[in-house]
VEXDREN-2710 file (C-alpha; in Angstrom, 1 decimal):
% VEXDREN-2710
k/r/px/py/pz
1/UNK/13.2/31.2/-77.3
2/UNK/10.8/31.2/-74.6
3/UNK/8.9/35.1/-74.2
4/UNK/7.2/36.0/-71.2
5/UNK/4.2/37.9/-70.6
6/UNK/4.8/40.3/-67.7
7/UNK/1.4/38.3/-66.2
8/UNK/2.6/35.1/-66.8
9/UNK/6.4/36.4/-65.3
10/UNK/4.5/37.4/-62.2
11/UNK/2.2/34.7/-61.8
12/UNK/5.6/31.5/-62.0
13/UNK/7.4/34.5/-59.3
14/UNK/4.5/34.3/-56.9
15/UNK/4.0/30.3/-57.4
16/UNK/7.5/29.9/-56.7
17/UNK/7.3/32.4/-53.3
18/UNK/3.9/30.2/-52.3
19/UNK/5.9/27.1/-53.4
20/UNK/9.3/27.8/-51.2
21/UNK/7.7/30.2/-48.4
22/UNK/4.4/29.3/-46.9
23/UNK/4.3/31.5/-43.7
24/UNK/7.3/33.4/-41.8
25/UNK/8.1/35.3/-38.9
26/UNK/9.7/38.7/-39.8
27/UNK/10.9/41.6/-37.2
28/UNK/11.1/45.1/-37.9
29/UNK/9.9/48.8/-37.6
30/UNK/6.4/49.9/-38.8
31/UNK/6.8/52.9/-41.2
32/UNK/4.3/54.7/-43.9
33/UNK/1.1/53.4/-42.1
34/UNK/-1.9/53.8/-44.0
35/UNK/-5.7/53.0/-42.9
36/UNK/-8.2/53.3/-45.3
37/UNK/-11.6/53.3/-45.2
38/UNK/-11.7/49.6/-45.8
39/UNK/-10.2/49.3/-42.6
40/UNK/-7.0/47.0/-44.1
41/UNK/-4.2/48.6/-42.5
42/UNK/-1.0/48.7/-45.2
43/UNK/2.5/49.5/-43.7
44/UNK/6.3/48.7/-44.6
45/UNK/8.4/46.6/-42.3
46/UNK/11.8/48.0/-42.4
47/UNK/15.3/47.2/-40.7
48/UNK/18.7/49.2/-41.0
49/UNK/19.3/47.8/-44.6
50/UNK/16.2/46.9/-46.4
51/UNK/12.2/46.9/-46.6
52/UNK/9.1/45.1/-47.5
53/UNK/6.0/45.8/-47.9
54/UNK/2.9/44.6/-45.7
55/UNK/-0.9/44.3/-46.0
56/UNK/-2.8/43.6/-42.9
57/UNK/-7.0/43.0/-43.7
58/UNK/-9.6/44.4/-41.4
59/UNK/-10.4/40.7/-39.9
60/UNK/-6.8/40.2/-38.7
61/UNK/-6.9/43.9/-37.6
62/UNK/-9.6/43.7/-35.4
63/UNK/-8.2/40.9/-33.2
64/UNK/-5.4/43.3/-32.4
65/UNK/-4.4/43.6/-28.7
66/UNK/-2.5/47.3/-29.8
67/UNK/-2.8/49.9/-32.0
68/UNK/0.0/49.5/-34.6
69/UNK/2.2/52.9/-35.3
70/UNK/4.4/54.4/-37.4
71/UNK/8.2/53.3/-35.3
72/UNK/6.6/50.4/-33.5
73/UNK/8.9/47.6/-34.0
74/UNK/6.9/44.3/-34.1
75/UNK/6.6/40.5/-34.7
76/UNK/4.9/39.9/-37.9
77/UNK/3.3/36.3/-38.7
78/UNK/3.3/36.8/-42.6
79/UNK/2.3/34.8/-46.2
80/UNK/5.1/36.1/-48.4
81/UNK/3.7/36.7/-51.6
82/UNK/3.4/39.1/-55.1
83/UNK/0.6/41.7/-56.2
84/UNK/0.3/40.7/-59.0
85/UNK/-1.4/44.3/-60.3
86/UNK/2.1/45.9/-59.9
87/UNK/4.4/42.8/-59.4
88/UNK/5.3/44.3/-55.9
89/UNK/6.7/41.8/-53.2
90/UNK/4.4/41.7/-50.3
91/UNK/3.7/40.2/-46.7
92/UNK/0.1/39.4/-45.9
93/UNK/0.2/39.4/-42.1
94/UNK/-1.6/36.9/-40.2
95/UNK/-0.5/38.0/-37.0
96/UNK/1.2/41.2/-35.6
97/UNK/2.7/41.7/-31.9
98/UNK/4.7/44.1/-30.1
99/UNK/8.0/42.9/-29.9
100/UNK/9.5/41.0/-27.0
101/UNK/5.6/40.6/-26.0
102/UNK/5.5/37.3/-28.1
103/UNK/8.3/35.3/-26.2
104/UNK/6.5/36.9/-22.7
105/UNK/3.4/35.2/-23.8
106/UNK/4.2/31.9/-24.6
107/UNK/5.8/31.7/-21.2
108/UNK/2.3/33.3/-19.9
109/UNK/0.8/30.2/-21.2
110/UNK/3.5/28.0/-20.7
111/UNK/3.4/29.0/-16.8
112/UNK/-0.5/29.2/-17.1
113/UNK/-0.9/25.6/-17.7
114/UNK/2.0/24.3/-15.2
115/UNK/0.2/26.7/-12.0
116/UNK/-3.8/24.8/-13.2
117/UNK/-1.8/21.4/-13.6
118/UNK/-0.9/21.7/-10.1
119/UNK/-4.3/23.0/-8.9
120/UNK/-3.4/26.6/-7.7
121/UNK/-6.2/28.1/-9.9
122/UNK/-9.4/25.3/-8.2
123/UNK/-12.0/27.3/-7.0
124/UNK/-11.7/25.3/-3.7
125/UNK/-9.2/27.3/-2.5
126/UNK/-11.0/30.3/-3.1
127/UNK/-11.1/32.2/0.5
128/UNK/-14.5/34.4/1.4
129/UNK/-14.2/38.2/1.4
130/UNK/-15.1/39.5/5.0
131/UNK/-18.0/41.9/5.2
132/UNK/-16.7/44.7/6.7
133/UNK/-13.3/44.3/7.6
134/UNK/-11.6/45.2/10.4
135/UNK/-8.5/46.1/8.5
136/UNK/-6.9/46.5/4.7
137/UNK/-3.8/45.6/3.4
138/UNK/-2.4/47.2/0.2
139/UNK/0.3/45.5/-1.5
140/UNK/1.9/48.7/-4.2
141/UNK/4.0/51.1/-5.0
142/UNK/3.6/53.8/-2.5
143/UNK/4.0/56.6/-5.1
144/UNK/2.0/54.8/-7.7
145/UNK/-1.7/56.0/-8.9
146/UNK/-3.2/52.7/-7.8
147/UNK/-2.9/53.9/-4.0
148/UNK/-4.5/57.2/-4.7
149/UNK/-7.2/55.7/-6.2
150/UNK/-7.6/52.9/-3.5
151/UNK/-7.9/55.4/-0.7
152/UNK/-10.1/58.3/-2.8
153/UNK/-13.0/55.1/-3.0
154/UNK/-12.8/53.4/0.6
155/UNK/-12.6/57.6/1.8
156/UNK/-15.7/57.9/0.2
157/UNK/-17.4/54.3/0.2
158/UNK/-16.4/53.5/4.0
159/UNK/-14.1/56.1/6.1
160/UNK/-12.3/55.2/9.1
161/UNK/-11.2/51.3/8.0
162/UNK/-7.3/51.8/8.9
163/UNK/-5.4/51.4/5.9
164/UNK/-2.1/49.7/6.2
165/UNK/-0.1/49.8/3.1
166/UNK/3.2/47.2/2.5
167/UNK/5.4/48.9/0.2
168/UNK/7.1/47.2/-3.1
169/UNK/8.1/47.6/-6.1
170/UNK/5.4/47.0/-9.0
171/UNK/8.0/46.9/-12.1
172/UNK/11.6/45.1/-12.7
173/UNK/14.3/42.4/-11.6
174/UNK/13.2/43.4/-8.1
175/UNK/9.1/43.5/-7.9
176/UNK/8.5/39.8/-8.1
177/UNK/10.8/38.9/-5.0
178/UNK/9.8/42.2/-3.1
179/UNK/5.8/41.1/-3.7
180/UNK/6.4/37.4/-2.7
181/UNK/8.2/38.9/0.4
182/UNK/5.3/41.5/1.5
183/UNK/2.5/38.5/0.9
184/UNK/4.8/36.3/3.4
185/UNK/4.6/39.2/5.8
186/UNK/1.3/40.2/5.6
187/UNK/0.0/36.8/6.4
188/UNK/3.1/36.1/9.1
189/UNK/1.5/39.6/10.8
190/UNK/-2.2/39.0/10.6
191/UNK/-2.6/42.8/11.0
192/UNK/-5.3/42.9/8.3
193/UNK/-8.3/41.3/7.6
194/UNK/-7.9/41.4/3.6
195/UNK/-5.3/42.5/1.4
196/UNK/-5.3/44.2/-2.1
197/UNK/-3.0/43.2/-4.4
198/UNK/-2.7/46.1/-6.8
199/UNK/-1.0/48.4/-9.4
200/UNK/-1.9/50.8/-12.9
201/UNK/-2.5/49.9/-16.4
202/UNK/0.8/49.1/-18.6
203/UNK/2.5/46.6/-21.3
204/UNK/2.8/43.0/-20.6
205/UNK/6.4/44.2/-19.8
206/UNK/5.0/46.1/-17.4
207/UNK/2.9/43.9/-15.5
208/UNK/5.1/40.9/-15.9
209/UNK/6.4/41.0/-12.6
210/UNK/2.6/39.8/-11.8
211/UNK/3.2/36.7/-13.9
212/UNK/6.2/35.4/-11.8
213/UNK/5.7/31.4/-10.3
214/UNK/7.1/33.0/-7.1
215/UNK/4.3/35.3/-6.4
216/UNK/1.9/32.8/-7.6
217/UNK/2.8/30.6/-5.0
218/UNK/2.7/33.3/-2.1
219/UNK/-0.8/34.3/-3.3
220/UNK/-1.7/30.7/-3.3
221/UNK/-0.4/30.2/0.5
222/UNK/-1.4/33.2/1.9
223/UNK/-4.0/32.6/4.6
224/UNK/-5.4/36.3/4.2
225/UNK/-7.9/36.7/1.4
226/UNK/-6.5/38.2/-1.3
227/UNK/-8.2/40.7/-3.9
228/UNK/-6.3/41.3/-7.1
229/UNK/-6.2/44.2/-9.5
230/UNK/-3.6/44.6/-11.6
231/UNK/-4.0/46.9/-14.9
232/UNK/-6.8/47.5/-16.5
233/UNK/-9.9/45.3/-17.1
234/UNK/-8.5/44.0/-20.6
235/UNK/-4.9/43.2/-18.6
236/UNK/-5.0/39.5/-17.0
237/UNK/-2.4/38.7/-15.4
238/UNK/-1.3/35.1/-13.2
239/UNK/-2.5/36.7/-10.0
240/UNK/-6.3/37.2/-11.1
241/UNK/-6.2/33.4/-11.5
242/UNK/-4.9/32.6/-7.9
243/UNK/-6.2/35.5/-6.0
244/UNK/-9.1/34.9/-4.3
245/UNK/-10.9/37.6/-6.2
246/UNK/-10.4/39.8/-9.3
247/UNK/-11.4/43.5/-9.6
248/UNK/-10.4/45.1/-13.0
249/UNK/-9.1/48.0/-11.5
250/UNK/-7.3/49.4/-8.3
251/UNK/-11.1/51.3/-7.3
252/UNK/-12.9/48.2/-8.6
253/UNK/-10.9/46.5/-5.7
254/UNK/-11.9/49.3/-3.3
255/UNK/-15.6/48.5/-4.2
256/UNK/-15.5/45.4/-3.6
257/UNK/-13.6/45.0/-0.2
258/UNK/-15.6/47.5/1.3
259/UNK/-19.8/47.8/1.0
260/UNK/-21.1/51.7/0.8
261/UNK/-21.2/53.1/4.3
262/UNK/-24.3/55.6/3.6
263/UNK/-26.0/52.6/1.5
264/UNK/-25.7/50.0/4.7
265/UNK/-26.9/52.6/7.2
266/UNK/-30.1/53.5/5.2
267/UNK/-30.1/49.0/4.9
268/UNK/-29.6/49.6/9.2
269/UNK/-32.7/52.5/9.0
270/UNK/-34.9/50.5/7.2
271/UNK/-34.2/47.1/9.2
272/UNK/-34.7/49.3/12.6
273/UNK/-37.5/51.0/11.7
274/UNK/-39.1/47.5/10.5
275/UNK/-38.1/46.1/13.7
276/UNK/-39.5/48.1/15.9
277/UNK/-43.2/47.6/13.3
278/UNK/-42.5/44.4/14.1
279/UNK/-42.2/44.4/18.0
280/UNK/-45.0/47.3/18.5
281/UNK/-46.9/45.0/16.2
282/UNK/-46.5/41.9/18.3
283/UNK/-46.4/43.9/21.3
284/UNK/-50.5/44.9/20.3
285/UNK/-51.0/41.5/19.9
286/UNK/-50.0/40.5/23.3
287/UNK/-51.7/43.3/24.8
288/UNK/-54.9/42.3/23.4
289/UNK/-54.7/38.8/23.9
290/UNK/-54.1/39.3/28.0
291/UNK/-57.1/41.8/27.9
292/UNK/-59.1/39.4/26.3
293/UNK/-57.6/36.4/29.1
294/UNK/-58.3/38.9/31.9
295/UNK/-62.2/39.5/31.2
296/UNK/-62.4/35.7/30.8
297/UNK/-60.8/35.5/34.6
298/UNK/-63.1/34.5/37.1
299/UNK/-62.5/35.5/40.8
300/UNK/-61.6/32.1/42.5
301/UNK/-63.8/32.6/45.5
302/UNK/-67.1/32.2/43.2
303/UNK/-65.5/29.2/41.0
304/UNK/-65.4/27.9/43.7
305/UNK/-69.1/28.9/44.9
306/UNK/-70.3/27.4/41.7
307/UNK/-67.9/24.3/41.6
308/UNK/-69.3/23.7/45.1
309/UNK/-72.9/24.0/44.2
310/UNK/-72.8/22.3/40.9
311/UNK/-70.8/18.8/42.7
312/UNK/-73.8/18.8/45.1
313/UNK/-76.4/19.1/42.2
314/UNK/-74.0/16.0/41.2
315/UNK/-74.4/13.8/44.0
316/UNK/-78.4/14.4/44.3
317/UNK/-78.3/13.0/41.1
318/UNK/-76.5/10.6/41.3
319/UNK/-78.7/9.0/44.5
320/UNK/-81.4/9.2/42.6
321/UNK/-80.5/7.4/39.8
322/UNK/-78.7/4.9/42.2
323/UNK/-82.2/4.2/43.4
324/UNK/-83.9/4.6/40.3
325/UNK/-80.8/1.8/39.1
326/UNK/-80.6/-0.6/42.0
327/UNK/-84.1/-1.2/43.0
328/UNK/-85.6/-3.2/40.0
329/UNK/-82.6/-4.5/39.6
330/UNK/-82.5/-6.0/43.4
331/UNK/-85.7/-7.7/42.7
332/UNK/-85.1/-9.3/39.5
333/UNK/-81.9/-10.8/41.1
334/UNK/-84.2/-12.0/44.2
335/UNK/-86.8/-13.8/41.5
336/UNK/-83.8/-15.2/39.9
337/UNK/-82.3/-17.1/43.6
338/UNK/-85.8/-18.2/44.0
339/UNK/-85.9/-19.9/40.6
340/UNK/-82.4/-21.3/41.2
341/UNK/-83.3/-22.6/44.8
342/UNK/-86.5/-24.3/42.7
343/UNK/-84.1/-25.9/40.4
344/UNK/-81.1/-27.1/42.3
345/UNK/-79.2/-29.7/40.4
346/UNK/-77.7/-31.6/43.6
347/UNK/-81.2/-33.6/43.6
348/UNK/-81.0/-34.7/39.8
349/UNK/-77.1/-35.5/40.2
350/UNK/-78.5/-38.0/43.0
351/UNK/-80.7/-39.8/40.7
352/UNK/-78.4/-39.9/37.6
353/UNK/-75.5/-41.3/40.2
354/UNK/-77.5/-44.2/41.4
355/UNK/-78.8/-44.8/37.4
356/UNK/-75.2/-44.9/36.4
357/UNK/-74.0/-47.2/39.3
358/UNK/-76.7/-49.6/38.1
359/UNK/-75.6/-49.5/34.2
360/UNK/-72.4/-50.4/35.5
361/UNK/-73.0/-53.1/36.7
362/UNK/-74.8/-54.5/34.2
363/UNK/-72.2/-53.9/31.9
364/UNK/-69.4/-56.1/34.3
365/UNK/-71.9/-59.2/34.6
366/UNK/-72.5/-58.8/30.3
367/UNK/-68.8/-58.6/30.1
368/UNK/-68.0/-61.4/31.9
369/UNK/-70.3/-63.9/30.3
370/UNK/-69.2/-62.8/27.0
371/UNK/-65.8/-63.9/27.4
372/UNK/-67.3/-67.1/29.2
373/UNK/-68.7/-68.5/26.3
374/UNK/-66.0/-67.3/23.8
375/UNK/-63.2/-68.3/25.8
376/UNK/-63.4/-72.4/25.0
377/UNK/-64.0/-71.4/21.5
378/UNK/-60.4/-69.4/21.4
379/UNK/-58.6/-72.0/23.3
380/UNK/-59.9/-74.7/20.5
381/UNK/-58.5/-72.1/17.7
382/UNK/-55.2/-72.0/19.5
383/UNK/-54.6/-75.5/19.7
384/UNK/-55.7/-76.1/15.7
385/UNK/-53.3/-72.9/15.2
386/UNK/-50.2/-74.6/17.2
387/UNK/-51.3/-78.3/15.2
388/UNK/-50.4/-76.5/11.6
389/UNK/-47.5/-74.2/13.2
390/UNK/-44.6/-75.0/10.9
391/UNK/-42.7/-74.6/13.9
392/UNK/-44.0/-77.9/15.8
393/UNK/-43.8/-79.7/12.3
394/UNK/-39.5/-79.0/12.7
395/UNK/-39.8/-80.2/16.3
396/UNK/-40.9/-83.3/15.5
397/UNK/-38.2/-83.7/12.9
398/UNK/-39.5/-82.5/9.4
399/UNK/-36.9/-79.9/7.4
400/UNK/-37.9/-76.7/4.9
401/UNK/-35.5/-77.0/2.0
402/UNK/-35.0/-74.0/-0.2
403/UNK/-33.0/-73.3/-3.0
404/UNK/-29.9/-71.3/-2.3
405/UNK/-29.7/-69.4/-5.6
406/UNK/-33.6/-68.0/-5.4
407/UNK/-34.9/-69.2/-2.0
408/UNK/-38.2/-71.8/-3.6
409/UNK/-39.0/-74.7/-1.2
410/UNK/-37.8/-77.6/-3.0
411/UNK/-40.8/-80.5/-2.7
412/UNK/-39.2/-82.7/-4.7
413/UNK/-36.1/-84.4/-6.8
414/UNK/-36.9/-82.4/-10.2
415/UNK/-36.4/-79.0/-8.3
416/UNK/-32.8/-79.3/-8.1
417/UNK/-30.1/-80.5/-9.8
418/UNK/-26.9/-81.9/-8.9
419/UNK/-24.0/-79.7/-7.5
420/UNK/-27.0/-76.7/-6.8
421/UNK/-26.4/-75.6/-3.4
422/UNK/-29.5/-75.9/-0.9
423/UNK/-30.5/-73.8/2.5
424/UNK/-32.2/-76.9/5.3
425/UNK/-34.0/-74.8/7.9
426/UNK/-34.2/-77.4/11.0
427/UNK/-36.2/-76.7/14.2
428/UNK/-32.8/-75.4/15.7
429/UNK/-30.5/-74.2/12.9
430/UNK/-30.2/-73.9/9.4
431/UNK/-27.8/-76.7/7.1
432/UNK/-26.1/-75.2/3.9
433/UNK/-26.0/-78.6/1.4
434/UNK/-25.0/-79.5/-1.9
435/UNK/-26.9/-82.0/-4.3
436/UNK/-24.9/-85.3/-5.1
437/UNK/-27.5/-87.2/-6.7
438/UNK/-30.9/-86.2/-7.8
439/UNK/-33.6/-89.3/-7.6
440/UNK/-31.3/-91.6/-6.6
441/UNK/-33.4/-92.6/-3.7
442/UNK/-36.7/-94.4/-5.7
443/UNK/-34.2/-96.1/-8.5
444/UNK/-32.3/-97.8/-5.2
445/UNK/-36.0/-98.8/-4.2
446/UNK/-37.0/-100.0/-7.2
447/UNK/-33.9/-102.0/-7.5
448/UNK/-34.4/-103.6/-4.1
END
């Protein structure tokens, strides 16, 4: 027989629970909450018929989004497991929600990712705040705390901007529609120059309405810049991501569609009274500058006294150095005619003319005795040249025979051979022969 230990019982229970259960989701109420100064929180989830104990550690606590309390019922993402110390069944939570929160935010995300897929979130669309507008829009709940504090902060940031406020309902079935409805309107009318898209602090339940596809889209096609500020500054709903701008709360949204009225006029003050440093500044300058021009101003009657007097000072002057110029200069150029009259060419070009007349002559007569005596002599050479012309050697019946195959002048019967074809050039003609016999000739001689 087998005896356990009550260690060793405990230690195969809990192996088997880590075996068979690795994490769970379990729903219930919170009941005998406990926070030590560790800061583990230890509770008991319970439900009509049965309980179980929990242990949530201080790292898991502090990425809370709630403060868990005794009654809360919850969503608990648990290890199931066995203190061994006291062989208590246990839950070490992972993960604690509010419940009906959990299902709300998968959706969130699940909606999230669908509205940045189709490019509703881009900061392209992002519309510019006006300066000072004209005119505000408040999309709320008339009764709500999110108008009061809306009007307190543009009462005291910029009075007298007309308010217009477009009534809905902020929570429920209906808000989602009624909001979608009151952005269509706002941006049909065009009464308002921005709108503010607002209500107070609450559960995701709360604000869900916020989270709807529909009112994403009429955010997203509204024309009107759109400020959002829904919750608090730790609540983040779909509409911050397509509003044009976020403000963490309804005054926050206040602030920012409107600039401080007593801030801009002392921005006004200081830009007038700089101004006008500016212009009585510049207006000095000018002032000097034309008293300055004016002593320089001469009286036209004596510029032109002196202008008068200095262009005959002018003229003297130049006379004088017109004479002082021109008179050496007129008798160099008289010495230089009389030197050219002394040495005019025309008289030399005479002489050279009759000197060349004369060479050529002398060069005609030489030419023509030249070719006097040489002429005979080439007349000689060209009969000798005609006497070995091959030419006149055909004419007078003679042949060239070549070989046909390489073009050699055959002088004899041992060039050729019989059947070799032959080329005879005549005086008039060419003859294309074959060889019958080769020597026959001198043996027909020596037989006669």
């Amino acid at each position: 027989m087998d005896i356990y230990t009550v260690t060793r019982l405990n230690r195969e229970v809990r192996s088997l629970i880590e075996a068979n259960l690795s994490t769970v989701w379990v729903r219930g109420e919170i009941s005998n909450l406990a926070r030590p100064r560790s800061g583990h929180i230890y509770f008991s989830l319970k439900d009509e018929d049965s309980q179980v104990r929990c242990a949530l550690f201080r790292m898991q606590g502090m990425r809370l989004a709630f403060a868990p309390e005794d009654g809360m019922e919850v969503l608990a993402h648990a290890r199931p497991g066995l203190y061994l110390p006291r062989g208590d069944f246990q839950l070490i939570v992972e993960h604690l929600e509010q419940a009906g929160e959990g299902a709300l935010r998968r959706a969130f995300e699940v909606l999230k990712k669908k509205l940045a897929d189709q490019g509703l979130f881009d900061a392209a669309h992002k519309k510019p705040l006006p300066v000072i507008p004209n005119r505000i829009g408040v999309i709320t709940s008339p009764s709500g705390a999110a108008i009061r504090d809306i009007l307190a902060v543009l009462q005291r940031r910029f009075p007298g901007i007309p308010v217009l406020i477009y009534p809905v309902p902020v929570q429920g079935t209906e808000a989602a529609p009624a909001i979608a409805r009151a952005l269509d309107v706002a941006d049909e009318r065009r009464e308002c120059d921005v709108l503010i898209l607002a209500r107070g602090g609450g559960s995701l339940e709360d604000l869900w309405a916020f989270n709807e596809e529909i009112v994403a889209h009429a955010i997203h096609r509204c024309a009107i810049p759109i400020i959002s500020a829904i919750g608090h500054e730790i609540d983040v709903t779909i509409a911050d991501f397509v509003a044009d701008r976020r403000a963490p709360t309804p005054s926050a949204a206040a602030e920012l569609v409107v600039p401080d009225r007593w801030e801009y006029q002392r921005r006004f003050d200081a830009l007038d009274h700089r101004l006008l440093s500016l212009m009585r500044h510049h207006l000095r300058e000018q002032h000097q500058a034309l008293a300055w021009l004016e002593r320089r101003l001469i009286h036209p009657r004596r510029r032109l006294s002196d202008d008068t007097q200095r262009l005959d000072d002018l003229m003297g002057r130049l006379i004088r150095c017109t004479h002082t110029f021109a008179a050496p200069r007129r008798n160099r150029l008289a010495r230089s005619m009389a030197e050219l009259y002394r040495h005019d060419p025309s008289a030399r070009l005479r002489v050279h003319g009759a000197h060349r007349r004369q060479l050529a002559q002398r060069l005609s007569l030489a030419a023509r005795r030249y070719l006097g005596e040489h002429g005979s002599r080439i007349a000689s050479l060209g009969r000798a040249l005609d006497a070995i012309n091959p030419r006149q050697t055909l004419e007078r019946g003679y042949a060239i025979v070549t070989r046909q195959s390489d073009g050699a002048i055959v002088r004899g019967p041992e060039a050729v051979s019989e059947g070799q074809l032959l080329r005879v050039r005549l005086a008039k003609g060419t003859l294309l022969c074959s060889v019958l016999r080769a020597g026959a000739e001198e043996a027909e001689e020596r037989q006669r």
